[in-house]
C-alpha positions in Angstrom: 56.2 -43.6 170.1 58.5 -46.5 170.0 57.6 -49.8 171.7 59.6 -51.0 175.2 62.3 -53.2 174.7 59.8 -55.7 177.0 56.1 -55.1 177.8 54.3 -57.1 180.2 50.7 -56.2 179.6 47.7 -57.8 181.8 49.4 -60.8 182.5 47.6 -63.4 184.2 49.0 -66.7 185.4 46.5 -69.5 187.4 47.1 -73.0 188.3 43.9 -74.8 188.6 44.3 -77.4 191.6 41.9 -79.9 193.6 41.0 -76.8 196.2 40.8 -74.4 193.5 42.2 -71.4 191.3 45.4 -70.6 192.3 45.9 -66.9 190.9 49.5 -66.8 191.3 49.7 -63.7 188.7 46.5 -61.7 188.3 46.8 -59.2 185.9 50.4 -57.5 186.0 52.0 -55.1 183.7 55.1 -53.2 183.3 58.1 -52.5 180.9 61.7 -52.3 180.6 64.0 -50.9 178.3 67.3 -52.1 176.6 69.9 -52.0 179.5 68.1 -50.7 182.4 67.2 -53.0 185.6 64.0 -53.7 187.0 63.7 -54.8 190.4 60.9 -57.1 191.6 60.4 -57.1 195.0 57.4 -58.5 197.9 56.8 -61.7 200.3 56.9 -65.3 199.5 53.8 -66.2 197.3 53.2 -62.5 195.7 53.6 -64.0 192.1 57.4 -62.3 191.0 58.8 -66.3 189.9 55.7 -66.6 188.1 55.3 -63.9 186.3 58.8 -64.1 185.5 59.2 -67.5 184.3 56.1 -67.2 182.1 58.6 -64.9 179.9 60.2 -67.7 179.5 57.6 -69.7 178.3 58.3 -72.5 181.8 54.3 -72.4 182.2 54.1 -74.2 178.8 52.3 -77.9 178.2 51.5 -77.3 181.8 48.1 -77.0 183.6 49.0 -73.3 183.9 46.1 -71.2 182.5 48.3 -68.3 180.9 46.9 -65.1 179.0 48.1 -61.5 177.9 50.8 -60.5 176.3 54.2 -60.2 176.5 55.9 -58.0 173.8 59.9 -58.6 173.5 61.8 -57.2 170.8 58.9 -56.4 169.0 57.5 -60.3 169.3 54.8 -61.6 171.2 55.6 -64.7 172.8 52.8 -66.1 174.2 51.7 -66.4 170.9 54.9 -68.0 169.3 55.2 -71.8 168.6 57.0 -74.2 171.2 59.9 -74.4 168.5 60.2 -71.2 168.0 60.1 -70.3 171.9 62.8 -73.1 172.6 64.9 -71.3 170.1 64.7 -68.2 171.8 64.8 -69.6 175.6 68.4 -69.3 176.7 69.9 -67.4 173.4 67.9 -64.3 173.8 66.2 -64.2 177.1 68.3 -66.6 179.5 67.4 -66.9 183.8 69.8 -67.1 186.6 68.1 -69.7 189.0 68.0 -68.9 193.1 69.7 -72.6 194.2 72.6 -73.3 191.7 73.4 -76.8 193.4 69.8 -77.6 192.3 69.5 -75.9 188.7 73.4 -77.3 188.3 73.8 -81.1 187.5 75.5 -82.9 189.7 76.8 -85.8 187.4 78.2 -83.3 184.6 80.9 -81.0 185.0 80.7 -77.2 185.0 82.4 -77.0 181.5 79.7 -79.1 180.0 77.0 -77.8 181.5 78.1 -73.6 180.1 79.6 -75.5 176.6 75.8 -77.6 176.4 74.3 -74.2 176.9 76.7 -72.5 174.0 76.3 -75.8 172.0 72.2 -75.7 172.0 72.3 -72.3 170.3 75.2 -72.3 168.3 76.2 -74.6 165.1 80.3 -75.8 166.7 82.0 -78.3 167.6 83.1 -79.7 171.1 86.1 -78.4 171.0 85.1 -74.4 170.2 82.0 -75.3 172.9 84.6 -75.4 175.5 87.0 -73.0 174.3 84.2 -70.4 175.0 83.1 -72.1 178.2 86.2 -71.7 179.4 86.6 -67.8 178.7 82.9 -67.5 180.4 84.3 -68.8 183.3 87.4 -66.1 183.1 85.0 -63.8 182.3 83.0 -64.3 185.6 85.8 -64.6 188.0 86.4 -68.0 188.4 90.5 -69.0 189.1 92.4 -71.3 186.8 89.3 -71.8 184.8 91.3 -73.6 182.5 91.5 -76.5 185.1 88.0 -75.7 186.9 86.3 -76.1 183.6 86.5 -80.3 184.4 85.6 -80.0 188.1 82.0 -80.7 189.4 79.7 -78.4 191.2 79.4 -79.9 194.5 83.7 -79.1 194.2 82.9 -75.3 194.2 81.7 -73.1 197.0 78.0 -71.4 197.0 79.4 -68.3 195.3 81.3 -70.0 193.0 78.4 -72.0 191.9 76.5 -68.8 191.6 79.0 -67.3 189.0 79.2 -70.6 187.0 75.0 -69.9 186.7 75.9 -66.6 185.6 78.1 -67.5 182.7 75.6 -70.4 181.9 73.2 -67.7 181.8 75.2 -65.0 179.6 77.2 -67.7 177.4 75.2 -66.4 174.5 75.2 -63.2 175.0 71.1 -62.4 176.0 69.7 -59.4 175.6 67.2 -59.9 178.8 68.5 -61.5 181.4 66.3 -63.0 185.1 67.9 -63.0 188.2 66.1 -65.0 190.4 67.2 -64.1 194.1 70.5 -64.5 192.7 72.1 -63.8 196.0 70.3 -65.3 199.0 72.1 -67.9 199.9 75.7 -65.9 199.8 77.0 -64.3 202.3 77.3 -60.2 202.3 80.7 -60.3 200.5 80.2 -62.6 198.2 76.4 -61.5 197.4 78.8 -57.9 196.7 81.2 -59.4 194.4 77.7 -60.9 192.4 76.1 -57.5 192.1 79.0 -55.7 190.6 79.9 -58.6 188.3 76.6 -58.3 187.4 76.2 -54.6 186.9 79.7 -54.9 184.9 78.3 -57.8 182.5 75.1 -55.5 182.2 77.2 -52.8 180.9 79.4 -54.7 178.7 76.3 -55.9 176.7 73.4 -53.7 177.2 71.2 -56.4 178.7 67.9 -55.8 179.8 67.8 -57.6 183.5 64.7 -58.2 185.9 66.3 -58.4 189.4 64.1 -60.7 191.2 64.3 -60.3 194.9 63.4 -59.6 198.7 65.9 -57.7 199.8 65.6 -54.1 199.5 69.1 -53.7 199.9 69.8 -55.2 196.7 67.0 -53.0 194.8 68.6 -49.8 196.3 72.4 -51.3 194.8 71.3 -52.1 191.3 67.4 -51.4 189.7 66.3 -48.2 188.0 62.9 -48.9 188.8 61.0 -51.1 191.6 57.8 -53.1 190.7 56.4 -54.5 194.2 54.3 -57.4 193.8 51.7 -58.8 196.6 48.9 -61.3 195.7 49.8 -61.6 192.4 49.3 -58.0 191.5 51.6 -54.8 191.4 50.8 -52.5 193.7 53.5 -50.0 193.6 55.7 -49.2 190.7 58.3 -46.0 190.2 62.1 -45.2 190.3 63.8 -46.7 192.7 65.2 -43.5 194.7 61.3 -42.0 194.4 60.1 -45.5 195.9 62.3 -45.9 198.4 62.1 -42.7 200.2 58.7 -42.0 199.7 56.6 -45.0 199.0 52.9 -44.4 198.2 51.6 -47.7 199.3 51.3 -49.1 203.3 52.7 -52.7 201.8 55.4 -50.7 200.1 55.8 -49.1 203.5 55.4 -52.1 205.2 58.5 -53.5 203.3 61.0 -50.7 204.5 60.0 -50.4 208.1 60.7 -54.1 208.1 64.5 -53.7 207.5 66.5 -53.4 210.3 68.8 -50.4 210.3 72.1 -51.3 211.6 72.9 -47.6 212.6 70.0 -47.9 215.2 70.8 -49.3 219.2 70.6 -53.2 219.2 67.4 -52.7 221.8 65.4 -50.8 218.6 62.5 -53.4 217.8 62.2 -54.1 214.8 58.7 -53.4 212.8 57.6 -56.7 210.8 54.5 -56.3 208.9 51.2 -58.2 210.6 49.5 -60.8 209.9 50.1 -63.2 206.7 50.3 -63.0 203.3 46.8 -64.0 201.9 46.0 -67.7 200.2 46.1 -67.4 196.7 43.5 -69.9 196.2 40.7 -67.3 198.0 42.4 -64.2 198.4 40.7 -60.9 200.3 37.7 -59.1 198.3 38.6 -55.7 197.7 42.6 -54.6 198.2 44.1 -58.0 199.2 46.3 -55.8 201.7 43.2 -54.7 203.8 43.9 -57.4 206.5 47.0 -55.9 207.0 46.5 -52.5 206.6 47.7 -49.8 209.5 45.3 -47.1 207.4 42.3 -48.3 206.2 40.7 -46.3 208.7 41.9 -43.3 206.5 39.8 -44.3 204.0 35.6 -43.2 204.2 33.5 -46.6 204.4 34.5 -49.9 203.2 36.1 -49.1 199.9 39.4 -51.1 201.0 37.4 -54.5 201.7 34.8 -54.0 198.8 36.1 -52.7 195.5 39.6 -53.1 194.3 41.6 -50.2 193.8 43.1 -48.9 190.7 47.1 -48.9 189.5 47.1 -45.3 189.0 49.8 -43.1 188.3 50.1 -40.7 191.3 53.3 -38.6 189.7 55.1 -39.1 186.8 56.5 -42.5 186.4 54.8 -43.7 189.8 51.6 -45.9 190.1 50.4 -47.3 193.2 47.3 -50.0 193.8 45.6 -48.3 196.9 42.3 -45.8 198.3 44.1 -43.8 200.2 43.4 -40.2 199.2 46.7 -38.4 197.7 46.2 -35.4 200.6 46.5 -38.3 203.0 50.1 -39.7 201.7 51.5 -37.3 203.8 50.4 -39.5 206.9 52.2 -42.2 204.9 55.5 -40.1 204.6 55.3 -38.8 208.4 55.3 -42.8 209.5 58.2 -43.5 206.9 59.7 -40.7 208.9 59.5 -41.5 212.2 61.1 -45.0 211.3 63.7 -44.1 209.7 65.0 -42.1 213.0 
């Protein structure tokens, strides 16, 4: 059997501090094949940047404790020199960054920022750099790119930015790409106009892309499959159409109830989930959901705040992290129901 085009396997990320351990990634796994889309979702602080940027070796010469494996292309890369991971970094696994005004530099313009990118991989001259900057920018929907190539970033609008990011990112032609909430700071047309660019780019060159996000919305549009992340571990994993329609986990449940459906009456509350995600630095024992949990009175004595459940696979292609019994998911699917009426 031949190996995933990306293998994330027991992946663990911690940042020691003055209070402590920070386990921002604690044992996560998953793969992805050559042009499909996996979809990271869960809260603030559930570990899907981390685990992410560690692909691309960010955590490096840091105080980031880092161990596992990840398998790309048949190559481990923690294991890989600096050199050889800088070599790689941007050429063959490149990252579109959530705030483009921030990842963008403000006192170069867009065309030297996509030619630098072009130019750090690629033996040309200035010139040919901005030749193919300027047919990124074509390529990614930005007007008269010709003449925008010499503007500045603070000179183009939020989604604007966002595609210049995009071509910075695909300039040399990745094979995995990491879209970091690429879209959270557009508004619903634009964040539209991202998504299918996206999916059209994805297409054109087989890329492998991890969609990074919170909004479920997005997941629905674009992934194949759904990895949702809470305290630094997966706790659900499966096709996205399975996932979303019948999740097997309460967070996972959590997460959809949470939505608001714009087909209901305005007066329909809407259903956030309690409580707060847990502190990293001393997470719950047992599932680190307990505190939250609507059903852990489903499940005989105190498994859920004592013993830490398994990623199991529950049907084909679907794992979930939780004790409650597989007779009892039926509970589970009669809530998911009743909110989606």
């Amino acid at each position: 059997m031949s190996q995933p085009f990306l293998s994330v396997e027991n992946l663990v990320v911690h940042f020691p501090t003055i209070d402590g351990i920070v386990r921002a990634t604690d044992g996560l796994s998953y793969s992805l094949e050559r042009g499909k889309t996996l979809g990271i979702v869960g809260e603030s602080g559930s570990g899907k940047s981390v685990s992410s940027s560690a692909i691309l070796g960010l955590h490096r010469n840091t105080s980031a404790l880092v161990s596992g494996a990840i398998w790309f292309d048949g190559t481990e890369l923690l294991g890989i020199s600096d050199k050889e991971m800088q070599r790689r970094r941007g050429k063959d696994i490149a990252m579109i960054f959530q705030d483009p005004l921030s990842a963008l530099h403000p006192y170069y313009s867009v065309g030297d920022q996509v030619a630098e990118a072009y130019r750090a991989h690629n033996d040309v001259n200035r010139k040919a750099a901005r030749a193919r900057a300027i047919e990124m920018l074509d390529r990614v929907g930005i007007p008269q790119p010709d003449r925008r190539v010499d503007d500045y970033p603070h000179q183009f609008s939020g989604g604007m930015r966002q595609r210049v990011m995009i071509a910075m990112a695909l300039i040399n032609d990745p094979t995995l790409l990491i879209a970091d909430e690429p879209t959270t700071a557009l508004d619903v047309t634009v964040q539209a106009q991202i998504l299918d660019l996206l999916q059209d780019l994805q297409r054109e060159f087989n890329t492998a892309l991890i969609m990074i996000t919170h909004d479920l919305g997005v997941i629905a549009e674009l992934a194949d499959d759904v990895l949702v992340m809470y305290a630094g571990r997966a706790v659900e994993y499966g096709a996205t159409k399975q996932l979303l329609t019948a999740p097997a986990m309460p967070y996972t449940l959590g997460l959809l109830k949470s939505v608001p459906d714009l087909s209901s009456p305005v007066d329909v509350p809407l259903h956030p989930i309690p409580g707060n995600p847990p502190s990293l630095l001393n997470p719950p024992t047992g599932c680190a959901f307990h505190p939250r949990c609507a059903f852990t009175s489903l499940v005989p004595g105190d498994r859920c705040t004592t013993e830490l459940p398994e990623l199991a696979e529950i049907a084909p292609g679907h794992l979930r992290r939780c004790h409650l019994a597989e007779r009892d998911l039926s509970t589970l699917a009669l809530v998911s129901a009743e909110g989606a009426q």
